[in-house]
PyMOL Python script that loads the backbone (N, CA, C, O; Angstrom):
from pymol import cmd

cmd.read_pdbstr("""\
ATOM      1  N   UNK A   1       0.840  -1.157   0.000  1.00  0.00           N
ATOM      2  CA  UNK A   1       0.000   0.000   0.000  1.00  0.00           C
ATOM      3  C   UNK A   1       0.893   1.231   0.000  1.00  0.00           C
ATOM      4  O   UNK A   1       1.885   1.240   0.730  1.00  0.00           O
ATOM      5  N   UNK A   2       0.595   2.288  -0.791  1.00  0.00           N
ATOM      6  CA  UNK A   2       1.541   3.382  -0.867  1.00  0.00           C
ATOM      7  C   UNK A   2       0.386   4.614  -1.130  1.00  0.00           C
ATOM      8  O   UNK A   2      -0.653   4.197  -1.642  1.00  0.00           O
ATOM      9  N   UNK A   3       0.427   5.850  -0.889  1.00  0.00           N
ATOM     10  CA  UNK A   3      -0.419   6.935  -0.530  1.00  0.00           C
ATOM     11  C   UNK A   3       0.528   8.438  -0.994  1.00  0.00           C
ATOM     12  O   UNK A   3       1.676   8.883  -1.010  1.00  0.00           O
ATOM     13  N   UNK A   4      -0.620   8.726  -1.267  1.00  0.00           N
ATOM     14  CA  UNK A   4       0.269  10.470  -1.553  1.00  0.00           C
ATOM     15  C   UNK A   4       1.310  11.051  -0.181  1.00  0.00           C
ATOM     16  O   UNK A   4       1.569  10.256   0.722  1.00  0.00           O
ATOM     17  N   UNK A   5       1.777  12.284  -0.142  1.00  0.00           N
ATOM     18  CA  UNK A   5       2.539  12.667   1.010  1.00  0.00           C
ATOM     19  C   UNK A   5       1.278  12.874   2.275  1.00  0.00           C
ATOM     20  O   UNK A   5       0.107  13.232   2.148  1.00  0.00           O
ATOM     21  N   UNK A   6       1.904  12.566   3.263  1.00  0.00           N
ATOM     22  CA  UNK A   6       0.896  13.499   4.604  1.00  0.00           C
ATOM     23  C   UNK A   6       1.269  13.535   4.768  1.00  0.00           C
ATOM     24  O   UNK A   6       2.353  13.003   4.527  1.00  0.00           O
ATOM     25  N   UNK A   7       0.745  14.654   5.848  1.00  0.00           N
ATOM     26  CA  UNK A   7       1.523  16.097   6.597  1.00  0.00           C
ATOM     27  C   UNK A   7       1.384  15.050   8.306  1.00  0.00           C
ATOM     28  O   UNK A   7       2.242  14.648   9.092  1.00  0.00           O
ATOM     29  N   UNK A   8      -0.243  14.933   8.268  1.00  0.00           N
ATOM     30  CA  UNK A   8      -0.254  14.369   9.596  1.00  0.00           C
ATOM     31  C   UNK A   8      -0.754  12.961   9.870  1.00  0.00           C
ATOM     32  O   UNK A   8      -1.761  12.625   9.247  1.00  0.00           O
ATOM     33  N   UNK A   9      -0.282  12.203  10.593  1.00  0.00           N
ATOM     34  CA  UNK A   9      -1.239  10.592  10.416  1.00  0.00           C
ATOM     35  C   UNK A   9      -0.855  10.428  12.209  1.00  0.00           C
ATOM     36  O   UNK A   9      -0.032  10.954  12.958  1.00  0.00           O
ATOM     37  N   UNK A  10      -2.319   9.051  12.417  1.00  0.00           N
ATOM     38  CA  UNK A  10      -2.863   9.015  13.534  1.00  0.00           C
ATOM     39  C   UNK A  10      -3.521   7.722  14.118  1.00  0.00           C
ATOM     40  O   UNK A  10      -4.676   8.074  13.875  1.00  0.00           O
ATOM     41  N   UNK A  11      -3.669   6.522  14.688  1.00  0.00           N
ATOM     42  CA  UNK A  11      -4.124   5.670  14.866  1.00  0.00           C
ATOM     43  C   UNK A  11      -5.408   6.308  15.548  1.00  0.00           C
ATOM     44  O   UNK A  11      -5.227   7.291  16.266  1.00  0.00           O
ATOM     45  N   UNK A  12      -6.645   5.832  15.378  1.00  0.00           N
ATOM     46  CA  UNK A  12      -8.113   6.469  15.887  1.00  0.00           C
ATOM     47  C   UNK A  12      -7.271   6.327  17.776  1.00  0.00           C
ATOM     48  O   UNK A  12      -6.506   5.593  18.403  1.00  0.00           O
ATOM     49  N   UNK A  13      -8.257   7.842  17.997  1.00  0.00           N
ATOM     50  CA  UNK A  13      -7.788   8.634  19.384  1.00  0.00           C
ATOM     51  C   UNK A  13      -8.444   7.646  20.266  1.00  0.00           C
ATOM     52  O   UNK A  13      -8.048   7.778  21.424  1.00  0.00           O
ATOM     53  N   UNK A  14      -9.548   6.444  20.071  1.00  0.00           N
ATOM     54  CA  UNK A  14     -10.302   5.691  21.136  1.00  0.00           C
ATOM     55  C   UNK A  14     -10.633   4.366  20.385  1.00  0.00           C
ATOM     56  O   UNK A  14     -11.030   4.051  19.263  1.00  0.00           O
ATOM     57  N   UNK A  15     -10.347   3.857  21.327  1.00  0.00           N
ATOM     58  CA  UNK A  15     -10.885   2.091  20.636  1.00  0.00           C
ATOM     59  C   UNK A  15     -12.009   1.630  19.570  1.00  0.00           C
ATOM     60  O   UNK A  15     -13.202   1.477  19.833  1.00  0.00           O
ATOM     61  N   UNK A  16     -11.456   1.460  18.445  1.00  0.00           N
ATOM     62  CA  UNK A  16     -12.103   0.828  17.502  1.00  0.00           C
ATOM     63  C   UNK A  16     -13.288  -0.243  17.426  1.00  0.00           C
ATOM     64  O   UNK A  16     -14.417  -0.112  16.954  1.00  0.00           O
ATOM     65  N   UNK A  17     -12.709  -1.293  18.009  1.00  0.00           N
ATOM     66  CA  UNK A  17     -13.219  -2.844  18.323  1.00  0.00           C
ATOM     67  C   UNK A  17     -12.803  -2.994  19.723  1.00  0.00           C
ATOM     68  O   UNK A  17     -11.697  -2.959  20.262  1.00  0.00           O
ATOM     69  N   UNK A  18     -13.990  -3.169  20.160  1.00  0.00           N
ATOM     70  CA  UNK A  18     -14.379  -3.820  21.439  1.00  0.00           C
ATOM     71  C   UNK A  18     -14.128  -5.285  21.341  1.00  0.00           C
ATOM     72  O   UNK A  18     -14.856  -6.027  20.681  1.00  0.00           O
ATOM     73  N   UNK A  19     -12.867  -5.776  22.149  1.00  0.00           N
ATOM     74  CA  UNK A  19     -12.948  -7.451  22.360  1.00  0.00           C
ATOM     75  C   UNK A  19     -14.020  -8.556  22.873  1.00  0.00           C
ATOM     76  O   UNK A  19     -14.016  -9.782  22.770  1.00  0.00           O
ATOM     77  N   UNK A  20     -15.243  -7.353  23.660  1.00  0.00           N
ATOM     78  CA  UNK A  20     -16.245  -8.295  23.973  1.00  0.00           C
ATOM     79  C   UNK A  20     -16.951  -8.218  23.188  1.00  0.00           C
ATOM     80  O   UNK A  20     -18.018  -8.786  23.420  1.00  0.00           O
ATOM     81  N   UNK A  21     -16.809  -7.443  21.707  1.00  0.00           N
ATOM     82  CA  UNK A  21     -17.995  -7.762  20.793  1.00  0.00           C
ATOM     83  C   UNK A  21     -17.272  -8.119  19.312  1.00  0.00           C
ATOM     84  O   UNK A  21     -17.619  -7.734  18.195  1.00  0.00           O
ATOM     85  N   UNK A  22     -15.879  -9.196  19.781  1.00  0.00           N
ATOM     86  CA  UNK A  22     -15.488  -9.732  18.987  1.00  0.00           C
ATOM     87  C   UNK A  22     -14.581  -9.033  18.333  1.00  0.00           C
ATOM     88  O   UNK A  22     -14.363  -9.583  17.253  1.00  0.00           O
ATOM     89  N   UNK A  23     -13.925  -8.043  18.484  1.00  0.00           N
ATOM     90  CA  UNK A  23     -13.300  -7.061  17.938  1.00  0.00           C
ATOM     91  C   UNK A  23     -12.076  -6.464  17.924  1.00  0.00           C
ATOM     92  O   UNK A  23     -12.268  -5.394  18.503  1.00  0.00           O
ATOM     93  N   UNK A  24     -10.725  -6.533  17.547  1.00  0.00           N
ATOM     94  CA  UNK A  24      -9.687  -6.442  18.132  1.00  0.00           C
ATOM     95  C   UNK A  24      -8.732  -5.661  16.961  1.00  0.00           C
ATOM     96  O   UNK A  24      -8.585  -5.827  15.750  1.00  0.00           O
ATOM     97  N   UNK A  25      -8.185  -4.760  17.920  1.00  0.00           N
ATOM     98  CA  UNK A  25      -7.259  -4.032  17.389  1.00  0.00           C
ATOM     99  C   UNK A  25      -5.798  -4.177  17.517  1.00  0.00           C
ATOM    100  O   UNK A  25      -5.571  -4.433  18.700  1.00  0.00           O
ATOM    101  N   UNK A  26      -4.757  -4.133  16.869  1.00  0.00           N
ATOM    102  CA  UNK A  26      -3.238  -4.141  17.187  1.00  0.00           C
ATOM    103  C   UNK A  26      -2.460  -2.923  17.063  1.00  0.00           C
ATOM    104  O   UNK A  26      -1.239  -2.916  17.221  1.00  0.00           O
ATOM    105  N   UNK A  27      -3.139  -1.898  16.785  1.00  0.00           N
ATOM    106  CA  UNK A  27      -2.227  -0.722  16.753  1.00  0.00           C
ATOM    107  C   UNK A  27      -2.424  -0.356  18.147  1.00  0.00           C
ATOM    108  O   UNK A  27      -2.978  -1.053  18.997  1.00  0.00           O
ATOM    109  N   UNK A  28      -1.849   0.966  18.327  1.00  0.00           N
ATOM    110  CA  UNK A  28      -1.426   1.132  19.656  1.00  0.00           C
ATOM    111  C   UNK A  28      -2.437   2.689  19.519  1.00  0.00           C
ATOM    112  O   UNK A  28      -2.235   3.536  18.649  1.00  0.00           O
ATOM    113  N   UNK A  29      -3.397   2.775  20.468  1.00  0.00           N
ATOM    114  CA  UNK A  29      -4.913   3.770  20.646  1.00  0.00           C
ATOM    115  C   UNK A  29      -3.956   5.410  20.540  1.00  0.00           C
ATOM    116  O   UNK A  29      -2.949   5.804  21.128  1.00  0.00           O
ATOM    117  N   UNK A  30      -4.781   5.986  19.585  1.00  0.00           N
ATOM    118  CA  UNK A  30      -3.676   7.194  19.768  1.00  0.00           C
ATOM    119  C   UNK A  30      -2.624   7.774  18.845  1.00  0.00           C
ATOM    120  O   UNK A  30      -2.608   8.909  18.369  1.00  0.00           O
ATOM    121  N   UNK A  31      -1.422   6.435  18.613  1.00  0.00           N
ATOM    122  CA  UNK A  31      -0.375   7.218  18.419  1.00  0.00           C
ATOM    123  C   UNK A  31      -0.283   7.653  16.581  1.00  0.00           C
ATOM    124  O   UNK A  31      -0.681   7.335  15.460  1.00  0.00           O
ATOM    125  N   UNK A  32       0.575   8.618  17.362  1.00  0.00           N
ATOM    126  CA  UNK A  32       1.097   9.733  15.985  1.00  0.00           C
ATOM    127  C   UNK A  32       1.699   8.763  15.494  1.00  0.00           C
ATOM    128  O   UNK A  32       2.040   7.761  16.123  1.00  0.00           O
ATOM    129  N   UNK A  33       1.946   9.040  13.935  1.00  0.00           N
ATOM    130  CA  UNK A  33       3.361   8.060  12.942  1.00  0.00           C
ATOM    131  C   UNK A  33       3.730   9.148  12.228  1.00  0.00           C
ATOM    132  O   UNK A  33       3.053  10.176  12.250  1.00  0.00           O
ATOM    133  N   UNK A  34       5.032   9.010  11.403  1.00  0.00           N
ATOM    134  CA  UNK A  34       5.382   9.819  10.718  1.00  0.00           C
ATOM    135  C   UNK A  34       5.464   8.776   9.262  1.00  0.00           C
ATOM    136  O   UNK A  34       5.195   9.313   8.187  1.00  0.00           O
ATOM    137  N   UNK A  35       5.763   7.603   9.278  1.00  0.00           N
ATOM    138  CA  UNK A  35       6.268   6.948   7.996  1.00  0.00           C
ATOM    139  C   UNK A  35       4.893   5.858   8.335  1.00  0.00           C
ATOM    140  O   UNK A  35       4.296   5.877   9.411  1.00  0.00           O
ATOM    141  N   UNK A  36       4.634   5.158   7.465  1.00  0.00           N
ATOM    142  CA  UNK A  36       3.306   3.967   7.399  1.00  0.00           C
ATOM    143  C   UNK A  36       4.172   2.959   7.374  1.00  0.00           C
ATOM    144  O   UNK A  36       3.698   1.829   7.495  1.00  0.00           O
ATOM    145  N   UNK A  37       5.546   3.102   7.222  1.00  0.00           N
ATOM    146  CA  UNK A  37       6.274   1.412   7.712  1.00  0.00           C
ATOM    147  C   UNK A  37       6.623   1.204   9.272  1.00  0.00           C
ATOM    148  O   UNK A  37       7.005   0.185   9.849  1.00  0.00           O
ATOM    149  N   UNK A  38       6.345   2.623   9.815  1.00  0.00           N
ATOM    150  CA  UNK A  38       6.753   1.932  11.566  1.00  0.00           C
ATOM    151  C   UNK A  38       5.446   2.870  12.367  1.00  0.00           C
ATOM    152  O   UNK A  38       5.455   4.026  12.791  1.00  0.00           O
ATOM    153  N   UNK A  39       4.590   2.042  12.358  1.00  0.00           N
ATOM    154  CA  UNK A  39       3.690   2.406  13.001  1.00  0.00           C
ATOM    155  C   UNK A  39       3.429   1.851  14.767  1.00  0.00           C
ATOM    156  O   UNK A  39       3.650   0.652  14.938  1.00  0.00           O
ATOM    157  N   UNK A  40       3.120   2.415  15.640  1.00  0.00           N
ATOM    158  CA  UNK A  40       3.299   1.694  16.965  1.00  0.00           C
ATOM    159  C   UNK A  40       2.102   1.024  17.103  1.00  0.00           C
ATOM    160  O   UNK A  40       0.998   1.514  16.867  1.00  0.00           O
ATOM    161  N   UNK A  41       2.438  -0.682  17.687  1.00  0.00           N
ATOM    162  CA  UNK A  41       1.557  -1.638  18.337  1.00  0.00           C
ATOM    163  C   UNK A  41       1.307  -1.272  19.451  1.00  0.00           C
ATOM    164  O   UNK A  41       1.666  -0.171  19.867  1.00  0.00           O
ATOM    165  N   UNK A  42       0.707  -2.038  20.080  1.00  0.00           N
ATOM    166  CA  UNK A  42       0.226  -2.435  21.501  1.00  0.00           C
ATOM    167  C   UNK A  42       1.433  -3.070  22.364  1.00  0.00           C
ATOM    168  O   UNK A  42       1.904  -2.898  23.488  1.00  0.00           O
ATOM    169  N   UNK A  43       1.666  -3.829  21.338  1.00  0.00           N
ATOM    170  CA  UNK A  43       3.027  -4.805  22.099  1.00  0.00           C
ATOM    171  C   UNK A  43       3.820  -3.870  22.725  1.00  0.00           C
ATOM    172  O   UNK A  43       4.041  -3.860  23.936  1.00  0.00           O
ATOM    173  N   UNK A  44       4.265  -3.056  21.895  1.00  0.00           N
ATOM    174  CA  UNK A  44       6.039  -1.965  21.727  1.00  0.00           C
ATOM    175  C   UNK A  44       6.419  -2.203  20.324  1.00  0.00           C
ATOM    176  O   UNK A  44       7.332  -1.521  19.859  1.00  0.00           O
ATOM    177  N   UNK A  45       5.846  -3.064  19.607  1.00  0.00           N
ATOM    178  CA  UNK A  45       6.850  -3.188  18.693  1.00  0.00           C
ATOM    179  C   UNK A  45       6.262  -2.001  17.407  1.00  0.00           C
ATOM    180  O   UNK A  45       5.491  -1.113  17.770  1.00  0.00           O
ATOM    181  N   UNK A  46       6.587  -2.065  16.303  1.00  0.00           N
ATOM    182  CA  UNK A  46       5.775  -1.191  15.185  1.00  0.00           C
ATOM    183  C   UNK A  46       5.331  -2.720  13.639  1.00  0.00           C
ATOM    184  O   UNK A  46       5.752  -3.789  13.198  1.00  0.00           O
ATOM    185  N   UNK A  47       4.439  -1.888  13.487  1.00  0.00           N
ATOM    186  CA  UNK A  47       3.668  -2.422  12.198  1.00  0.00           C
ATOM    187  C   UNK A  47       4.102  -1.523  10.882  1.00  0.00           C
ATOM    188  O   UNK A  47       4.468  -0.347  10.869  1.00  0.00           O
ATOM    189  N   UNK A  48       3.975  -2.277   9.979  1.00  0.00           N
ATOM    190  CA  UNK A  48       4.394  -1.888   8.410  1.00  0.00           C
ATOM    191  C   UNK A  48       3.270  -1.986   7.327  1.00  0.00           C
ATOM    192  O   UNK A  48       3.218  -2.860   6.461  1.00  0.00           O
ATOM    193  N   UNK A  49       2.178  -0.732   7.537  1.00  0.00           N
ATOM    194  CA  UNK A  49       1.184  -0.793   7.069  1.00  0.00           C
ATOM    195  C   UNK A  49       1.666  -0.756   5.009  1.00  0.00           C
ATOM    196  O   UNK A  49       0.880  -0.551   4.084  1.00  0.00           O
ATOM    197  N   UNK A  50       2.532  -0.915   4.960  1.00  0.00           N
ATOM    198  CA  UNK A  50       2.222  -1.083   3.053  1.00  0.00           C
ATOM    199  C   UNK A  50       2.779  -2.394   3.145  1.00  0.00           C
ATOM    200  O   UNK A  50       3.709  -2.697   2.397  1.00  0.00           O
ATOM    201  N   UNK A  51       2.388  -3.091   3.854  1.00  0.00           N
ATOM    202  CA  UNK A  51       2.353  -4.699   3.988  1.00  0.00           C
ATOM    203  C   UNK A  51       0.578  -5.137   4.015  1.00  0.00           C
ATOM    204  O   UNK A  51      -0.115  -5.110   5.032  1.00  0.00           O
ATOM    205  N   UNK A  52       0.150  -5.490   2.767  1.00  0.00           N
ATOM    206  CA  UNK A  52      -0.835  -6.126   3.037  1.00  0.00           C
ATOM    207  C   UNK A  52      -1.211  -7.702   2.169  1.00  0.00           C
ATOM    208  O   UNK A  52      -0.717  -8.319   1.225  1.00  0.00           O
ATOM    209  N   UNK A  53      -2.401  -7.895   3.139  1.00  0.00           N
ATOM    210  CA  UNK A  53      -2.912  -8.413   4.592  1.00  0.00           C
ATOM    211  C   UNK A  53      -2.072  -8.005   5.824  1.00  0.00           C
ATOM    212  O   UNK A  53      -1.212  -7.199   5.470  1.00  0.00           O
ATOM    213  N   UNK A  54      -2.036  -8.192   6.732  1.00  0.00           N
ATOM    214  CA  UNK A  54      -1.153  -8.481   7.865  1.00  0.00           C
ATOM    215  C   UNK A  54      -1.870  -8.321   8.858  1.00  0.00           C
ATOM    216  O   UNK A  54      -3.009  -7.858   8.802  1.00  0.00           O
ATOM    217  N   UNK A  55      -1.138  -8.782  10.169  1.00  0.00           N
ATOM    218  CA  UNK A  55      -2.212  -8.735  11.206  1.00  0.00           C
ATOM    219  C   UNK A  55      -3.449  -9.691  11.544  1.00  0.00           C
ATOM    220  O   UNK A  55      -4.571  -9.286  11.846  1.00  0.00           O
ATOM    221  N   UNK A  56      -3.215 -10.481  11.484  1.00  0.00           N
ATOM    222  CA  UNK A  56      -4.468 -11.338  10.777  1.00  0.00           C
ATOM    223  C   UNK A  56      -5.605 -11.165  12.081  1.00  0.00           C
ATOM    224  O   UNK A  56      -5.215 -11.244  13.246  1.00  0.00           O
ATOM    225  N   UNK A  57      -6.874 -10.952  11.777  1.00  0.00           N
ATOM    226  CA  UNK A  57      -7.918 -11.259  13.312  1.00  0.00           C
ATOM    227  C   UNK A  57      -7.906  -9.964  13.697  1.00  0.00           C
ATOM    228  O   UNK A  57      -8.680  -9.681  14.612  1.00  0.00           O
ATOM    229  N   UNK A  58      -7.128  -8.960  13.174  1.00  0.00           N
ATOM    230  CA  UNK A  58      -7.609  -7.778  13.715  1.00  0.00           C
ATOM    231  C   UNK A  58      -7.891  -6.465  12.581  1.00  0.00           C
ATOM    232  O   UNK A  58      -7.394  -6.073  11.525  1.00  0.00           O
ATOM    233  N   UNK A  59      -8.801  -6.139  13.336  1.00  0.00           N
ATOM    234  CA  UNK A  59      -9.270  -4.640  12.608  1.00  0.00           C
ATOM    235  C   UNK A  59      -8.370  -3.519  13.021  1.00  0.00           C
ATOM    236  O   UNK A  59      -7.959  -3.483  14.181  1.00  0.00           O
ATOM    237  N   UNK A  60      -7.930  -2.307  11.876  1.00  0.00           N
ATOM    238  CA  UNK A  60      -7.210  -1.170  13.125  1.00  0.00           C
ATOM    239  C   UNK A  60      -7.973   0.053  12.015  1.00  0.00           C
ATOM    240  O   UNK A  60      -8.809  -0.337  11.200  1.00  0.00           O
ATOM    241  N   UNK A  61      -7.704   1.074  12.071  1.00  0.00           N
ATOM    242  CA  UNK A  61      -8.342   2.362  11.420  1.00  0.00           C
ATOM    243  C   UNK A  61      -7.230   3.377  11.969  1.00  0.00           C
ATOM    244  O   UNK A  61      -7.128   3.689  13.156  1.00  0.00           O
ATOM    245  N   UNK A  62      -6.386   3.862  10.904  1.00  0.00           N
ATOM    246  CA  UNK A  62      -5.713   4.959  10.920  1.00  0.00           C
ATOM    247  C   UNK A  62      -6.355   6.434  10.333  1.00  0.00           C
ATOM    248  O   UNK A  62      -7.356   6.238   9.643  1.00  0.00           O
ATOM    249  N   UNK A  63      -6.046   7.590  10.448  1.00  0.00           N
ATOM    250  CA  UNK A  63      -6.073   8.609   9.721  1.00  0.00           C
ATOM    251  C   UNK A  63      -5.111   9.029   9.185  1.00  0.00           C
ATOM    252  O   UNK A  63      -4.084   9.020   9.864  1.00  0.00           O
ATOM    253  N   UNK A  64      -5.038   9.513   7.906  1.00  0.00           N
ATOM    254  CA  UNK A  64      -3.754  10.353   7.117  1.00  0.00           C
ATOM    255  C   UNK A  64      -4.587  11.738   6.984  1.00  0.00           C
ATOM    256  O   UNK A  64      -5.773  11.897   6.696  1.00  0.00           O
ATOM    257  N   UNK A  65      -3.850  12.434   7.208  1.00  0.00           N
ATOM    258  CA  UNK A  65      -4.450  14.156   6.464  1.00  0.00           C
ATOM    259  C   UNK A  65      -2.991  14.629   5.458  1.00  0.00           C
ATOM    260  O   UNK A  65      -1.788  14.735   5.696  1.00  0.00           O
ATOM    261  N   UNK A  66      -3.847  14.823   4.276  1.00  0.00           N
ATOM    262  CA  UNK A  66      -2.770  15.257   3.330  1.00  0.00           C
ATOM    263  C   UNK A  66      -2.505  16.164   3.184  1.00  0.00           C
ATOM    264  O   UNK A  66      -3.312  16.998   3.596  1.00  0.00           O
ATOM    265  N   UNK A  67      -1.209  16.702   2.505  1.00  0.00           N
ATOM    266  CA  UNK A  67      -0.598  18.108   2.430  1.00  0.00           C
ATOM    267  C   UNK A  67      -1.744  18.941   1.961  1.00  0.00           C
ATOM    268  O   UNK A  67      -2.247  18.154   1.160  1.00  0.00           O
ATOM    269  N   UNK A  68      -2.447  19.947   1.929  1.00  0.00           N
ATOM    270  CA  UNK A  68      -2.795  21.159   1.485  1.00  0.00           C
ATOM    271  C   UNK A  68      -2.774  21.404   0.200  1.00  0.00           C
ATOM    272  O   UNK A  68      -3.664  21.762  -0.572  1.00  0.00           O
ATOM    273  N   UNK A  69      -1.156  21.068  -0.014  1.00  0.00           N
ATOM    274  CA  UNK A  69      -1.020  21.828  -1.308  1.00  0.00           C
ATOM    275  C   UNK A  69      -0.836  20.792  -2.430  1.00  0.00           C
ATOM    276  O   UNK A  69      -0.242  21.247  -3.408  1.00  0.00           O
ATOM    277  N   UNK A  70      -1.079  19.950  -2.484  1.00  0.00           N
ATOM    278  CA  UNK A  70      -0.933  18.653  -3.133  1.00  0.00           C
ATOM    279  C   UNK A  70      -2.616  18.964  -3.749  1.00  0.00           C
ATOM    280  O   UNK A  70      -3.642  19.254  -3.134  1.00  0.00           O
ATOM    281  N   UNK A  71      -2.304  18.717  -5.510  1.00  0.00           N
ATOM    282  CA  UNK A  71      -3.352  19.287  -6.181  1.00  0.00           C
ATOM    283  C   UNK A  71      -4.482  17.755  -5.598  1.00  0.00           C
ATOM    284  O   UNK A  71      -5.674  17.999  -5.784  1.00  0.00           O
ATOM    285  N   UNK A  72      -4.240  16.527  -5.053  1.00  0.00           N
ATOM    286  CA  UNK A  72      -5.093  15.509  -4.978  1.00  0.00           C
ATOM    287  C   UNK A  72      -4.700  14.643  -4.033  1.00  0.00           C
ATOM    288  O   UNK A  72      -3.481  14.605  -3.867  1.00  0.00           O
ATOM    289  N   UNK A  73      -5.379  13.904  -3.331  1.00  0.00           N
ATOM    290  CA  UNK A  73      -5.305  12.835  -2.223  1.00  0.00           C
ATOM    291  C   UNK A  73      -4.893  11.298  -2.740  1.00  0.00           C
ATOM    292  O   UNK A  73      -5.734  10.958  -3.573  1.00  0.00           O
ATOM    293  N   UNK A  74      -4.240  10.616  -2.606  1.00  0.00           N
ATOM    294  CA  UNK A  74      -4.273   9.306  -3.252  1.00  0.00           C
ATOM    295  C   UNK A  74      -3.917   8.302  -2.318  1.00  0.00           C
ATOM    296  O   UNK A  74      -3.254   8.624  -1.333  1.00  0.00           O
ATOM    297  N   UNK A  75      -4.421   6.621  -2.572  1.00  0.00           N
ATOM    298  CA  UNK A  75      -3.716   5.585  -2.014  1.00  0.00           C
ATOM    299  C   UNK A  75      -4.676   4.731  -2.812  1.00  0.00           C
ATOM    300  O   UNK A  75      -5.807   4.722  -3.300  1.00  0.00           O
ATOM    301  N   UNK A  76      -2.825   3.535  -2.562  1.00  0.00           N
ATOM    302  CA  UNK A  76      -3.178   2.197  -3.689  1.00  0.00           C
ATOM    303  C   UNK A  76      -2.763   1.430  -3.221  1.00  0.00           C
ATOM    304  O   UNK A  76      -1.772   1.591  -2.509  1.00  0.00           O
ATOM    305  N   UNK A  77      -3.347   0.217  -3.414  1.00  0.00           N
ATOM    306  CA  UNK A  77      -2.742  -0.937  -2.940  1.00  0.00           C
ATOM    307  C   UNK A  77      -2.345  -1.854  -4.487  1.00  0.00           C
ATOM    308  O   UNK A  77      -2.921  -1.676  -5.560  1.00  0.00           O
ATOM    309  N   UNK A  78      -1.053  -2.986  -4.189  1.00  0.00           N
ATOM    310  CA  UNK A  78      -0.456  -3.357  -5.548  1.00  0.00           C
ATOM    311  C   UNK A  78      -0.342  -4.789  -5.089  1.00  0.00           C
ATOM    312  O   UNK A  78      -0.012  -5.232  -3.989  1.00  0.00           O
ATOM    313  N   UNK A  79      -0.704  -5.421  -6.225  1.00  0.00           N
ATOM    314  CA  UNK A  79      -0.071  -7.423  -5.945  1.00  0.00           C
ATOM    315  C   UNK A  79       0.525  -7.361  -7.108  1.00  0.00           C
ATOM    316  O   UNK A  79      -0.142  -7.482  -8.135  1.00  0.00           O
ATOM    317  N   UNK A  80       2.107  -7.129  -7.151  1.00  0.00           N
ATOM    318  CA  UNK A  80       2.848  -7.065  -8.057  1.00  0.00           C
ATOM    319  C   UNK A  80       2.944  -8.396  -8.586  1.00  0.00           C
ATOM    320  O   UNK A  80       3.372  -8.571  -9.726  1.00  0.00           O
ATOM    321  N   UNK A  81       2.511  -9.532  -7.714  1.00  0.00           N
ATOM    322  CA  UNK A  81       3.008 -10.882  -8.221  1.00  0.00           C
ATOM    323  C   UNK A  81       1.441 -11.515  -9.087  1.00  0.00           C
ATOM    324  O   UNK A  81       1.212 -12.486  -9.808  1.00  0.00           O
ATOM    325  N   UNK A  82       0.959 -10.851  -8.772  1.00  0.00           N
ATOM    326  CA  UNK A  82      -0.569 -10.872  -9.614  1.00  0.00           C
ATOM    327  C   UNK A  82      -0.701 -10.065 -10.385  1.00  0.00           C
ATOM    328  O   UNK A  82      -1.412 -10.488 -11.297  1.00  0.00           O
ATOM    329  N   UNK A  83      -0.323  -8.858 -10.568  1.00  0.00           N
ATOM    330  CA  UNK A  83       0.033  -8.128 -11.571  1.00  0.00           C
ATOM    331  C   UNK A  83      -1.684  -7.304 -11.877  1.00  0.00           C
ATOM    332  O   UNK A  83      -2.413  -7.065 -12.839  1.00  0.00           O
ATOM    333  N   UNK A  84      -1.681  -7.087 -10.230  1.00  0.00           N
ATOM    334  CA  UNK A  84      -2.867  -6.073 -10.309  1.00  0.00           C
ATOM    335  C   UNK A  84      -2.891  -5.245  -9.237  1.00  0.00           C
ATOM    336  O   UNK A  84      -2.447  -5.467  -8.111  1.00  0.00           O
ATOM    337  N   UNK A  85      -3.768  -3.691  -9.900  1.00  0.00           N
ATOM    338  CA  UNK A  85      -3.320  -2.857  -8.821  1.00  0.00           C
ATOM    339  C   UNK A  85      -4.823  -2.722  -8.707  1.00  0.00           C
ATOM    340  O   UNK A  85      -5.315  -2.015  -7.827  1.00  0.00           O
TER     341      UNK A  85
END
""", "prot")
cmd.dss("prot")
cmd.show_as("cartoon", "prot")
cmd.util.cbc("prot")
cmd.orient("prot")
């Protein structure tokens, strides 16, 4: 997965998925990122969101806000070995 520039990105400020209603998240509630390859878990460790699938069993929801001045917003995901975007 690869995306235009942002200025600011964000894991949602409050829990996504509730575990008692089946629901589970692995990012870490909250935090700021600067790059989408080291994003912070729960664990300590970081996630590499232009890795997809990953994570398996869990849901997470980030925000990106894009530059301003960037004439358009974009993101794509690629299966280069399938040879579809």
């Amino acid at each position: 997965m690869s995306t235009s520039r942002f200025v600011y990105a964000q894991v949602l400020p409050r829990p996504f998925e509730l575990p008692e209603k089946r629901g589970y998240s692995r990012l870490k509630t909250g935090a700021q990122f600067e790059s989408l390859e080291e994003v912070p878990m729960v664990t300590g460790e970081t996630a590499d969101l232009t890795r997809y699938p990953a994570r398996r069993g869990f849901e997470d929801l980030v925000m990106l806000v894009s530059d301003a001045d960037a004439p358009f917003a974009w993101t794509a995901v690629a299966f280069p070995s399938e040879r579809f975007v």
